[in-house]
N, C-alpha and C positions, 0 to 999 in steps of 0.2 A: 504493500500500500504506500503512496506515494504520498508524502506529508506537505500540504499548505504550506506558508509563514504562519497562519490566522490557527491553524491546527497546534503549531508548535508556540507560539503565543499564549494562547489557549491554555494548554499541556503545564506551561513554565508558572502561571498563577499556584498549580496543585503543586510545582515544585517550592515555589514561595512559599504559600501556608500553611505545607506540610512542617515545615520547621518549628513552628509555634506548637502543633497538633502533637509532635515528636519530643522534641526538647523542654518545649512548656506544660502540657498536658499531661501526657504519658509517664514524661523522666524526671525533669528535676523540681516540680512543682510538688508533688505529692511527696517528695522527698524532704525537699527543706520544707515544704507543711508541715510535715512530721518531724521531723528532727529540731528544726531550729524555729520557726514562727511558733509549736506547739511542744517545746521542748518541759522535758517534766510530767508532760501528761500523761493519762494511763492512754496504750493505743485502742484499745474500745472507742475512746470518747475521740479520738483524734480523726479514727477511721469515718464515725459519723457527722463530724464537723465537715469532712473532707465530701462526702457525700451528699449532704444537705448544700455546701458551697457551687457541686456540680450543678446540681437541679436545679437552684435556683437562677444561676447563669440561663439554664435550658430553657427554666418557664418564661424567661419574656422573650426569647424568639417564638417560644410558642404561642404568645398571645401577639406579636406584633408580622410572623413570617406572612400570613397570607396577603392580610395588607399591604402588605408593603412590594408584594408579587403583583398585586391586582393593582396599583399605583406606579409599578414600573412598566407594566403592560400599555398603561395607559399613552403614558408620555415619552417612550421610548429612552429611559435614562435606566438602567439594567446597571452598564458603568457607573454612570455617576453615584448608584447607590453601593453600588461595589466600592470603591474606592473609598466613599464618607465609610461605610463598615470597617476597612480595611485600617483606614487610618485609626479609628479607633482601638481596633486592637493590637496596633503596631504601638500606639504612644501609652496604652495602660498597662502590656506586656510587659513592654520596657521597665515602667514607673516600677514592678516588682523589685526592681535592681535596689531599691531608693528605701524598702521595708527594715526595719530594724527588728533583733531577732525578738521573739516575746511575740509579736504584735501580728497576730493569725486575725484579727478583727480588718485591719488595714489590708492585710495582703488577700485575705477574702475579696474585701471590698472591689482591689484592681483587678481582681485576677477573675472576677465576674463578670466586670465591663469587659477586659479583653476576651472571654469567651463569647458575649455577645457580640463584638468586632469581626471576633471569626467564625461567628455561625451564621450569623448576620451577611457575610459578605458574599456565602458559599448558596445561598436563595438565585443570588442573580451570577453568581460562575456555572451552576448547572444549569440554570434557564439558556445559558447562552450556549449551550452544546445542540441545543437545534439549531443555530442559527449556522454553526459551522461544517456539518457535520449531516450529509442524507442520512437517512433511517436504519437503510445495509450496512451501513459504514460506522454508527455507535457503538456496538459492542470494542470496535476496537479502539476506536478515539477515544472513548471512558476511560478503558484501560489503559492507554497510552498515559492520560492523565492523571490517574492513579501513581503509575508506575513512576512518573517524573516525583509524586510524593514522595514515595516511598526512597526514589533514589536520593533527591535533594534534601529532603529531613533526615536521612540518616547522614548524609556526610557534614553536613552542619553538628549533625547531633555526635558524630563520630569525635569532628575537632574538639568542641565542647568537654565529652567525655572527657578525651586527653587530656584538655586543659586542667579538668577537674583535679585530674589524679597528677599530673606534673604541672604544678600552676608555677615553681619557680623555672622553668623551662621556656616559660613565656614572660617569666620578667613582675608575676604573682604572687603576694605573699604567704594567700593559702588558700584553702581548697573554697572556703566560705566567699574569697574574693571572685576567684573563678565561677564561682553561681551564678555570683551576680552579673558578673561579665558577659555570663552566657545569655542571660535575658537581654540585654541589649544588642548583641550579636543577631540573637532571633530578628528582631524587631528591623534589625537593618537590610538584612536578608528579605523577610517579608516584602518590605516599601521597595526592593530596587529589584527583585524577580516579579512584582506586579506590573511594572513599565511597559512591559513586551505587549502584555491586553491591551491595557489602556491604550496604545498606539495603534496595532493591528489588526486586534479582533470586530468585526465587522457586527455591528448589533440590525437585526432586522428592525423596521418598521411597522408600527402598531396596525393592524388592520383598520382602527379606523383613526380619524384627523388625528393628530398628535395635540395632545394638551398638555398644559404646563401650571405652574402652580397650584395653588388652593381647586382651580378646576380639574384636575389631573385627581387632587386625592380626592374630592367628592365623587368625581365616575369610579375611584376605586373601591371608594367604599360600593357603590350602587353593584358594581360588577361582581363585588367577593360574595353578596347577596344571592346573585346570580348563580354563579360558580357551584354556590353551595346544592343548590336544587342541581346544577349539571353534574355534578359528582352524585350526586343519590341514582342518575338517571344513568350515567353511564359506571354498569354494575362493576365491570373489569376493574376499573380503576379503585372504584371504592371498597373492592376486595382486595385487590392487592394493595391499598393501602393501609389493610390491617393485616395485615399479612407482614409488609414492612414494616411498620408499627411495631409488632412481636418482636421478627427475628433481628432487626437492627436495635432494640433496646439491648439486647444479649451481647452484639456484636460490641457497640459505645462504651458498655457495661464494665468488660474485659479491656479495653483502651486504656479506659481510664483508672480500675481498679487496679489492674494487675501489680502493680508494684507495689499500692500499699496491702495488699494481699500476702505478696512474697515477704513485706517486712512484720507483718503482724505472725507470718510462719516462723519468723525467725533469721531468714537469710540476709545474707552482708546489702547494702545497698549497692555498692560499687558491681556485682554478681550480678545483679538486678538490673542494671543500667547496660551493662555487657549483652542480658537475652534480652533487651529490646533494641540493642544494635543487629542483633539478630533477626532479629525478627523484619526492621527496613531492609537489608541487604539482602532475606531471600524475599522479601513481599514483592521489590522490582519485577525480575523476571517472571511469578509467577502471577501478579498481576496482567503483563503481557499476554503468558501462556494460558489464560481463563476469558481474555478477550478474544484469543484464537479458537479456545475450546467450544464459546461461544457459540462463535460460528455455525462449527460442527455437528456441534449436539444439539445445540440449541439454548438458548441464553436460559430460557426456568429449568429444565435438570442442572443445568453447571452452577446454580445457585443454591440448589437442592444436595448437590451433592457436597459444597461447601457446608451446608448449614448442618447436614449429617455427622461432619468433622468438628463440627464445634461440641457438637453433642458430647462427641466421644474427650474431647478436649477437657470439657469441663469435669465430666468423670472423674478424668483421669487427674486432672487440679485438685479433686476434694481429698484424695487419698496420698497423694505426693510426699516425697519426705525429705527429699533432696536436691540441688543446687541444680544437680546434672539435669532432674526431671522436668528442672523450670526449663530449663538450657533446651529442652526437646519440646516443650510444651510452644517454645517460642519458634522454633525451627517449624512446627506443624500451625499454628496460627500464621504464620507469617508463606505460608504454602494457599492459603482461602481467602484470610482479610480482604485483600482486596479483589479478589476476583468476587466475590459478595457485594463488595462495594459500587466496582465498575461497573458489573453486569446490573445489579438492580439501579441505577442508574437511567442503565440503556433503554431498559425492558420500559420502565415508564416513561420516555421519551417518546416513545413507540405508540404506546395507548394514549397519549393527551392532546387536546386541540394542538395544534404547532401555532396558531396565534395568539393563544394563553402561556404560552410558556412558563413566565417567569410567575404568573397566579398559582398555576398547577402545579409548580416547583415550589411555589410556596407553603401549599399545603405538604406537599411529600416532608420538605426541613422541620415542619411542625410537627410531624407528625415524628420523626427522628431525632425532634430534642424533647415533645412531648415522653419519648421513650426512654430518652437520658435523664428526664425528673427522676422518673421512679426507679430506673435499674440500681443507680447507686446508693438510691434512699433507700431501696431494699434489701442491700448488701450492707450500709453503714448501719439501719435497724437493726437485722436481724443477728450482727456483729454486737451492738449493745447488747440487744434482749438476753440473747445467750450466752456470749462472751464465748463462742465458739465461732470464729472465719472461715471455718470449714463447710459449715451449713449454711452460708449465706454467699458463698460461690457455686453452689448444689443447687439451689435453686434459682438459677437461671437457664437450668437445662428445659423447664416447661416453656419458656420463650421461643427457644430455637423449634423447639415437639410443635408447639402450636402455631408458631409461624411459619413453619415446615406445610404443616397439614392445608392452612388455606394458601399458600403459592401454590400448590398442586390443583388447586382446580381454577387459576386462573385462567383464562381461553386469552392465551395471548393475540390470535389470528382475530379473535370478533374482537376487543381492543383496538385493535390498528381499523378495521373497520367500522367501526362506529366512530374515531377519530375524524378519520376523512371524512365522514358525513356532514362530521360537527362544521369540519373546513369549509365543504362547498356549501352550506346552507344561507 
């Protein structure tokens, strides 16, 4: 497949925000959340702070994503609203650097805005994947752009590691300086692999006049209105968006938890940061290899067959007892994550009016950080209630089961045609 600029453009955004998603999210956030903003604490109560701090980042893309899809629809500004997200979680990212240790109150605080910055921004980076990209052609430009994540947030997060563990090698006085270093590293990464979009990538035109201001958000209020009755009516979609709803809570769930999982087990932090270098390095090429597989088989089994693997993953997480098992655990996640990701993606780009884009993508983000409320509220709960971490990685296996069961009767081919309908009417 022969790549655009506007493709590769495109691609280099997921390589941008993956850094933040990797290095701030995943690695060093829940780390120095635990260790030094919550230092002292028992880890019960840390795991829950940490999990309540997720969800609530989640819950206002959840009450503002569709909005703010059915206002970009309107006035064709996809970027512009890309960019104001972006920058938001490019300068609150950062401000982490700026937190004194004790103070989990303040670094909640930034570290919510910049998730809303970056969920926020990813509403109109997927909507824009119709615009570059025919229908044939998604499975593998998702994954293309996945895989640009996975590549670029691991070698950022690679450097950073280092820096962590040899900070006087850089000129550092110690590993706490190096944290902080890392957060603005993110941030600067972020704002200057964003550039490439902003220049090249080509935004469609709204189907009808373009409007702008205060009338721009009244049609979108009127249109989200709308939307809502057209998602009831076209079943496809609102099946598989509970569908996605399920199995991507389980997916976010594991992102975000796993590390303070591993330290509430016990294991070293530095071990811990190691299997999720692992985990970006093999997610690249097998993010690729599930765009291809795609293809092949067909984008709902390659999602199904992902999400089977999660199953078994998580199993196999409750019962673990060793360094090495994380070490494998991240090697077999980092084999699915993103072919879960790219592919469900694709598959609803497929079923949605193509001139609702960025509304319909609005609802799918809502519906994927409505998921991230509860995943790690469920996990940092059931971490209090019982003061056992073992049963509160267990049950996330009903997510994947359940989300499992309705992908499987989605009819992707009536999807795509009832789509087109919506189009020519």
């Amino acid at each position: 497949m022969k790549l655009s600029r506007s493709v590769i453009s495109w691609a280099f955004y997921d390589w941008a925000n993956s850094a933040f998603a990797t290095c701030v999210m995943a690695g060093f956030f829940p780390i120095f959340f635990k260790e030094y903003w919550n230092a002292g604490v028992d880890v019960s109560i840390s795991t829950f702070r940490l999990g309540l701090v997720n969800s609530i980042g989640s819950l206002f893309i959840v009450l503002l994503a569709p909005l703010l899809g059915a206002i970009a629809d309107q006035g064709q500004t996809k970027k512009k609203f890309l960019f104001a997200f972006t920058l938001l979680g490019v300068l609150l990212g950062g401000s982490l650097s700026l937190v004194p240790e004790g103070n989990w109150q303040t670094a909640s605080l930034a570290y919510i805005l910049a998730v809303i910055g970056f969920s926020g921004s990813l509403i109109f980076y997927d909507s824009l994947l119709v615009d570059i990209a025919p229908a044939d052609k998604r499975d593998m430009v998702s994954a293309i752009g996945f895989g640009a994540g996975y590549l670029g947030g691991g070698l950022l997060f690679g450097l950073n590691v280092f820096m962590t563990l040899k900070p006087s090698f850089f000129g550092l006085p110690n590993t706490e300086t190096a944290v902080r270093l890392s957060f603005v590293t993110v941030s600067l990464w972020w704002i200057l692999f964003t550039l490439p979009l902003l220049r090249w990538v080509p935004e469609s035109r709204p189907q009808y006049q373009s409007k702008k201001g205060w009338k721009s958000a009244a049609d979108g209020l009127k249109q989200l209105r709308s939307t809502f009755r057209e998602i009831r009516r076209l079943r496809v979609v609102f099946l598989f968006l509970v569908a996605y709803w399920l199995y991507i809570d389980g997916v976010d769930t594991i992102v975000r938890m796993a590390v303070d999982y591993g330290m509430s087990l016990g294991f070293d932090s530095n071990s811990l940061i190691v299997a999720l270098l692992i985990t970006q390095f093999v997610g690249f090429p097998s993010a690729l290899a599930f765009g291809w597989i795609g293809g092949r088989i067909g984008t709902k089994k390659s999602i199904l067959i992902g999400l089977s693997v999660y199953v078994v993953v998580t199993v196999w997480a409750t019962f673990m007892n060793s360094i090495i098992e994380f070490y494998g655990l991240a090697v077999v996640i980092g084999l699915v994550q993103g072919g879960v990701q790219s592919l469900s993606r694709s598959l609803y780009s497929r079923i949605i009016p193509p001139g609702q884009a960025a509304e319909f993508f609005g609802f799918y983000n809502m519906l994927g950080k409505f998921a991230a409320i509860i995943g790690p509220l469920l996990m940092g709960g059931i971490s209090l209630l019982t003061g056992n971490p073992r049963l509160s990685i267990l049950s996330i296996v009903v997510l994947f089961v359940s989300g499992g069961i309705l992908l499987y009767f989605v009819d992707e081919k009536k999807g795509v045609h009832l789509a087109q309908e919506i189009k020519q009417s």
